[in-house]
C-alpha positions as CSV (number, residue, x, y, z in Angstrom):
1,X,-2.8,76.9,10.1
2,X,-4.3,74.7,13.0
3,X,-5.4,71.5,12.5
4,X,-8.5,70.0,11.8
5,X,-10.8,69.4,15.3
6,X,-11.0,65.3,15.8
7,X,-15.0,65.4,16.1
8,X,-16.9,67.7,14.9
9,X,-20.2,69.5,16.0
10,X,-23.1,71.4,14.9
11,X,-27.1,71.6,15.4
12,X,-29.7,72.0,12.5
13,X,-32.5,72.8,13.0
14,X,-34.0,70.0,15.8
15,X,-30.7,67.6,15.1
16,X,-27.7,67.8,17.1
17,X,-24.9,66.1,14.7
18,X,-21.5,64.8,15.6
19,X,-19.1,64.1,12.9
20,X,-15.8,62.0,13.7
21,X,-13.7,63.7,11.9
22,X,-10.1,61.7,11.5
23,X,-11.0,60.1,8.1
24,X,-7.0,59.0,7.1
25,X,-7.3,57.3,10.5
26,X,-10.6,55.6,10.0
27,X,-12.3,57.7,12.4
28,X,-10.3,56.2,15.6
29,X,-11.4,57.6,18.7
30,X,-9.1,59.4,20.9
31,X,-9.3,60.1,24.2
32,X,-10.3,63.3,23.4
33,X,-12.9,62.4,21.2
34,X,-14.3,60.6,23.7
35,X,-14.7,63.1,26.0
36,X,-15.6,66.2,23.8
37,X,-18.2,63.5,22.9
38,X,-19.7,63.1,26.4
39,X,-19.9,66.6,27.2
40,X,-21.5,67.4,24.2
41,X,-24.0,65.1,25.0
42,X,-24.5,66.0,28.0
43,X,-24.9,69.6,26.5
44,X,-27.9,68.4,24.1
45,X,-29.7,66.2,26.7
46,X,-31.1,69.5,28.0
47,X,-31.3,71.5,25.1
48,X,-35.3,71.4,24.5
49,X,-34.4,72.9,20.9
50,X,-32.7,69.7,20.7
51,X,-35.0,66.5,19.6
52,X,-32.6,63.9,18.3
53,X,-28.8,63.5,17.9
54,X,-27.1,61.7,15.0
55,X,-23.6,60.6,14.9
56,X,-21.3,59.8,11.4
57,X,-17.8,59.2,10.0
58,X,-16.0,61.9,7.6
59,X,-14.4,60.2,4.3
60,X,-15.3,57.2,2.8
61,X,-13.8,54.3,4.2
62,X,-15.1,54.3,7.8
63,X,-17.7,55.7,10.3
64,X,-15.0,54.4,12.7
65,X,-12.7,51.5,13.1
66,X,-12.3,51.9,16.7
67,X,-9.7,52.9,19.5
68,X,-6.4,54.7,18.4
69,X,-4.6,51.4,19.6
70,X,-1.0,52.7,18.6
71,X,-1.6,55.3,21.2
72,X,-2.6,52.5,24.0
73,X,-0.2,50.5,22.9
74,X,2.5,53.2,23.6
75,X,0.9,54.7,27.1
76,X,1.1,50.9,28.3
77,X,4.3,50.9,27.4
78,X,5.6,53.9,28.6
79,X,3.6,53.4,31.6
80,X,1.1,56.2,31.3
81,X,-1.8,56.3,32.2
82,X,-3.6,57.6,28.9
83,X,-4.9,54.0,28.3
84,X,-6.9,53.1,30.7
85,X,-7.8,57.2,31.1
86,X,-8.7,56.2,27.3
87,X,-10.7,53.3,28.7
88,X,-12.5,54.5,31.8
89,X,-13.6,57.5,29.4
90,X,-14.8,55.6,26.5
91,X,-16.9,53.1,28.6
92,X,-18.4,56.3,30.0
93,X,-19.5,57.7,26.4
94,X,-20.7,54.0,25.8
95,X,-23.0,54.1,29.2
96,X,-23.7,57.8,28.4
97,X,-24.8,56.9,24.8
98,X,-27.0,53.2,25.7
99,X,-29.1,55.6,28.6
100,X,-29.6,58.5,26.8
101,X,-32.6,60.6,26.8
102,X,-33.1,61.4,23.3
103,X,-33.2,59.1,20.2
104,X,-29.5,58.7,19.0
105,X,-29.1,57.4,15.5
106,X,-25.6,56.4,13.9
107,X,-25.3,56.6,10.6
108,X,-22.9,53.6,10.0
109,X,-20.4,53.2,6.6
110,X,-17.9,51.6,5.7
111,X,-15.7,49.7,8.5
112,X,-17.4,49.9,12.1
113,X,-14.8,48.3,14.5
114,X,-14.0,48.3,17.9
115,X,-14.5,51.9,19.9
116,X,-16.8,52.6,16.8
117,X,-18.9,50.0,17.9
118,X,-19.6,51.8,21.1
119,X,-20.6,54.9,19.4
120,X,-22.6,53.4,17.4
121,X,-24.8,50.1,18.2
122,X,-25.4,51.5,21.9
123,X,-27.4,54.2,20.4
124,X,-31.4,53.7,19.9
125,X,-30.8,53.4,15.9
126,X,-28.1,51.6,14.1
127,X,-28.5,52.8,10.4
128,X,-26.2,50.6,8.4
129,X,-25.0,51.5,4.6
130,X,-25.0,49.3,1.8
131,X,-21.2,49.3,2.4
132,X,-21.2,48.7,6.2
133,X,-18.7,45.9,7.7
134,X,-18.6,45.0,11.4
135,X,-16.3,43.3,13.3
136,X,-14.8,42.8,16.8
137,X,-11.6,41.7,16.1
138,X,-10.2,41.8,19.7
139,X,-8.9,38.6,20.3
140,X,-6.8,38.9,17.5
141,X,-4.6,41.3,19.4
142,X,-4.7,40.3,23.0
143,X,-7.7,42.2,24.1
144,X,-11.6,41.2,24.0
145,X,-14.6,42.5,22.4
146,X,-15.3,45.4,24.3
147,X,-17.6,49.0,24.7
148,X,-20.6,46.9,25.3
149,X,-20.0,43.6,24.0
150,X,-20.5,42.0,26.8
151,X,-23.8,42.7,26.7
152,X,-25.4,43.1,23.2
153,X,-23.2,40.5,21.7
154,X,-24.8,37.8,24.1
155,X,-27.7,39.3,23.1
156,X,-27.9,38.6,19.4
157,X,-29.8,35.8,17.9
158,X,-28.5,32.4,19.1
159,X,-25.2,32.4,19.5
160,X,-23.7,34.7,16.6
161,X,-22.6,36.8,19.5
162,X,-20.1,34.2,20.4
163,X,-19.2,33.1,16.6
164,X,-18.2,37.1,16.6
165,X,-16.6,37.2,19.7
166,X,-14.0,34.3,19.3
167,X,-13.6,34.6,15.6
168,X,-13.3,38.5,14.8
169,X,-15.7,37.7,11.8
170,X,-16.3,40.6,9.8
171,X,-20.2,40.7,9.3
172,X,-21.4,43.1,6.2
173,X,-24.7,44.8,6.2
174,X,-27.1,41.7,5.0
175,X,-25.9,39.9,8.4
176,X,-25.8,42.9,10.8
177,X,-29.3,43.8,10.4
178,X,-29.7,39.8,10.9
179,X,-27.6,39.7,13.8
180,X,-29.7,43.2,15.3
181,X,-26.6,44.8,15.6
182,X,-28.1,47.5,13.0
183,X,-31.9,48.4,12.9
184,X,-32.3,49.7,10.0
185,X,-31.0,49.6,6.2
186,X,-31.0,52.9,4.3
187,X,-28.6,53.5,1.3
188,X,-26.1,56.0,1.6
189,X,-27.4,58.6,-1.1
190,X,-30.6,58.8,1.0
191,X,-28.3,59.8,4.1
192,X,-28.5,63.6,3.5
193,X,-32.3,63.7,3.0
194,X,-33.1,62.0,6.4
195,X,-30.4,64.7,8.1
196,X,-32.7,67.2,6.6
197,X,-35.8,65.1,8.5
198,X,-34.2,64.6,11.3
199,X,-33.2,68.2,11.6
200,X,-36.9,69.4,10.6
201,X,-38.1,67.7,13.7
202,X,-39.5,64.7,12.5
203,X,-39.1,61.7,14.6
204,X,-36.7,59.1,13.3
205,X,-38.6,55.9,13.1
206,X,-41.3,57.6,10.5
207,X,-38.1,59.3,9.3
208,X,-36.5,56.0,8.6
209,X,-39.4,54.1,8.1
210,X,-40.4,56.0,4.9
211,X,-37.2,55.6,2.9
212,X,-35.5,52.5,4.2
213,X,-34.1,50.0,1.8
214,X,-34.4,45.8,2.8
215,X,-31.8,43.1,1.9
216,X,-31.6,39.6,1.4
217,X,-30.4,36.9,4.2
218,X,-26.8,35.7,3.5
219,X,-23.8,34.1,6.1
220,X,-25.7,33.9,9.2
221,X,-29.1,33.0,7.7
222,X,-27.3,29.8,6.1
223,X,-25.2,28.9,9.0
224,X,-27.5,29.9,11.6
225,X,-28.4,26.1,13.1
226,X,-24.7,25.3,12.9
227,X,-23.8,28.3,14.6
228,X,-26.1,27.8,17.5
229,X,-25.3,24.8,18.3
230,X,-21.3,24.3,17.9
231,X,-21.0,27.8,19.8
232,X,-23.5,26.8,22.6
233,X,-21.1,24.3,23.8
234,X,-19.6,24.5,27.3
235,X,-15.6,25.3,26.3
236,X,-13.8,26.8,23.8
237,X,-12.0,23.4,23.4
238,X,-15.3,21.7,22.7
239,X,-16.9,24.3,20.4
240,X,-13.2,23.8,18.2
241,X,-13.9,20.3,18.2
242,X,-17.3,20.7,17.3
243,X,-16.1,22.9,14.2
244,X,-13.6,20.7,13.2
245,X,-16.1,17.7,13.2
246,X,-18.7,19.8,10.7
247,X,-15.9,18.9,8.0
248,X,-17.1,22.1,6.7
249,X,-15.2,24.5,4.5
250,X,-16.9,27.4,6.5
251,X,-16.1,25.4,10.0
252,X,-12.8,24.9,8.9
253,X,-12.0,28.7,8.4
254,X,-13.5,29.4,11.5
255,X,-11.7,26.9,13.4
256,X,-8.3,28.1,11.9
257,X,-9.3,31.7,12.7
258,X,-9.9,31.2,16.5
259,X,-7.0,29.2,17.1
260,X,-4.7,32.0,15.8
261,X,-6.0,34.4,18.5
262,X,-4.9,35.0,21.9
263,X,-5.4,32.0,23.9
264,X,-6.0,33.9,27.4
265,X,-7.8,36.6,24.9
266,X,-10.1,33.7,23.7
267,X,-10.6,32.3,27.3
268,X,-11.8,35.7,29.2
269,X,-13.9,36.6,26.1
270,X,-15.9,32.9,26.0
271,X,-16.6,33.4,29.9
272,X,-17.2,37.2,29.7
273,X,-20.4,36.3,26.9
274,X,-21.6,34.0,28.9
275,X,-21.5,36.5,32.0
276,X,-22.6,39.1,30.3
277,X,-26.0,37.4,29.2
278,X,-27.2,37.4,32.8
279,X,-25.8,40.9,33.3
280,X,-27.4,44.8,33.2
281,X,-25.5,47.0,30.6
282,X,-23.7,49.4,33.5
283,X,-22.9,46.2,35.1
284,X,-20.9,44.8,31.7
285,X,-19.4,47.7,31.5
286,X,-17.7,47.6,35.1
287,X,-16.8,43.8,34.2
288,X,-15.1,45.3,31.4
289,X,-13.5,47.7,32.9
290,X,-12.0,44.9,35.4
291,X,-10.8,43.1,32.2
292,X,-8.8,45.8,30.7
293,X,-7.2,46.8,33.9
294,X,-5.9,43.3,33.6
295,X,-4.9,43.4,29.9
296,X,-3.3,46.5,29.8
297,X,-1.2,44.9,33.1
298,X,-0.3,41.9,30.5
299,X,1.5,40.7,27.9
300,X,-0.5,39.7,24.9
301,X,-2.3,42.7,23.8
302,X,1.2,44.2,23.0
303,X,2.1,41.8,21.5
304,X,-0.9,41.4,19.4
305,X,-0.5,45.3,18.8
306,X,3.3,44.6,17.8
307,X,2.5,41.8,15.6
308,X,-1.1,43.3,13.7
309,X,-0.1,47.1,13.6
310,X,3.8,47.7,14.8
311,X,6.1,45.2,13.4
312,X,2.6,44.0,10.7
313,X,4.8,40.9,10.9
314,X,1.4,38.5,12.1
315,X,3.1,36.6,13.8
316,X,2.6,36.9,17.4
317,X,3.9,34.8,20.7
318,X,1.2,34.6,22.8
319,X,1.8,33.5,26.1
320,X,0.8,31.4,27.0
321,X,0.7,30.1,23.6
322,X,-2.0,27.2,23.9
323,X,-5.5,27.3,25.4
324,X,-4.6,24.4,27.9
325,X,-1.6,26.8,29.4
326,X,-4.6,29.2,30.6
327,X,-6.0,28.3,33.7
328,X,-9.5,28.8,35.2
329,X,-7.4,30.9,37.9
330,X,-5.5,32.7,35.5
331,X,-9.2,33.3,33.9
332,X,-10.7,34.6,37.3
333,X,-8.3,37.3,38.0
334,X,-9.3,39.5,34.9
335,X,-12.7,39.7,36.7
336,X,-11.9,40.7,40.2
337,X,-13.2,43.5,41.8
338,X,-10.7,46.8,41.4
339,X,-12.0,48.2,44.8
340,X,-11.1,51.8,44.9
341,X,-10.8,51.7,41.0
342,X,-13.9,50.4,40.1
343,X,-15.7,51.8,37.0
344,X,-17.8,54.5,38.5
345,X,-20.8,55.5,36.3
């Protein structure tokens, strides 16, 4: 017997559908994923029979909850180079997937984390489930919110792009059609009948358009001034102050959260959201790319992996282990130019 293939394809009709297909692993890209993704792609850019491409997540629990990190975290520490292989590659898919020539709609359930992010709200329609729940939750182990982030996090209303940068809050799918990370709301039971649309040839907006479902305004609505002006400050130090000055159960949780994460984590993610607001999307993705060269170099995204996934101790020694130990220099280096290594796109 041979195992199951890791993504799936197949094309009905006018629809070209991919299927991650690793559902006791929440969908977790591999590098392999990644690239069978791209050159399939690639493939159905120039396939005239080919009108639109749609992209979902096999079993219940997840369209996809992002990077296999146990696998990065072993390359880095064998010293392979699979990660940032993993890394050039997916950023790659990501560019490939925000520029691509035909309308690319994810149909997004259950958790949508991390890499799944990238394959899904770079695409030209974000269809989010009733059951949908986003997060970035990168600072939490050492890394930052990535595929993209840079640029359509900055990009949200206000400054809920920050909130979910620093804090890893997990937004469900009231607040991520809010926050325009999805476009569209659609229960999962019509899911089949707009594949059959899709696949008929029909265009998706009047595809969508003529069964979508709408929600009320929850979290973000509510918090919205709040968040807008604590996370608009000019430091991380300052927004925690702010937060802690609300004397707010909801700015007390959030407070709490950030200071948990990464401190150097929580540094290079506050500058790269502010630098990736004045930035084109291929050019976030080669700041990016600069980043995780540096990360995968250091110490805390190990031992964020170690702590979250490894040991699943949560208890992790950053180092350094407060915000005033990272220095604007220290902050600097994860953006310099890679010269020869530079994300080519």
């Amino acid at each position: 017997m041979t195992d199951e293939p890791e993504v799936l394809f197949e094309t009905r009709g006018a629809l070209g559908l991919i299927t991650l297909n690793r559902p006791k692993a929440l969908n977790a890209l591999t590098l392999n994923m990644c690239l069978a993704i791209k050159a399939q792609l690639d493939c159905w850019a120039t396939d005239a029979a080919v009108n639109t491409v749609a992209i979902r997540g096999a079993g219940d629990r997840a369209f996809c909850a992002g990077g296999d990190i146990r696998a990065l975290y072993d390359s880095g520490k064998a010293g392979t180079s699979y990660a940032l292989d993993f890394y050039r590659n997916e950023y790659i898919l990501n560019a490939a997937i925000k520029r691509y020539p035909k309308p690319y709609v994810a149909l997004i359930h259950g958790i949508d984390m991390g890499g799944g992010v990238g394959v899904s709200v770079n695409g030209s329609h974000r269809v989010a489930g009733e059951n949908m729940v986003f997060a970035m939750p990168e600072t939490g182990i050492g890394l930052f919110p990535d595929v993209g982030g840079s640029y359509f996090l900055p990009r949200c209303p206000g400054e809920i792009g920050m909130f979910v940068a620093l804090t890893g809050a997990r937004l469900k799918t009231t607040d991520v059609l809010y926050a325009g990370i999805a476009t569209n709301f659609v229960q999962i039971a019509k899911w089949p009948a707009l594949l059959d649309t899709l696949a008929s040839g029909v265009p998706p907006d009047p595809a969508i358009a003529a069964i979508e479902d709408r929600v009320p305004d929850t979290y973000l609505t509510e918090h919205r001034a709040a968040l807008d002006r604590i996370f608009a400050l000019d430091s991380i130090a300052a927004v925690l102050g702010a937060l802690e000055a609300e004397h707010e159960d909801w700015a007390d949780d959030a407070a709490k959260t950030i200071r948990s994460k990464s401190p150097t984590s929580l540094k290079i993610t506050f500058r790269q959201i502010r630098e990736g607001r004045k930035l084109a999307f291929d050019d976030c993705m080669k700041m990016e790319y600069r980043m995780v060269n540096r990360v995968v170099a250091g110490h805390d995204f190990y031992e964020g992996v170690r702590a979250v996934i490894v040991d699943k101790d949560n208890a992790p020694k950053w180092q350094p282990a407060e915000l005033a130990g990272v220095s604007d220099a220290d902050v600097d280096a994860y953006f310099a130019p890679l010269g020869d290594k530079e994300l080519k796109l």
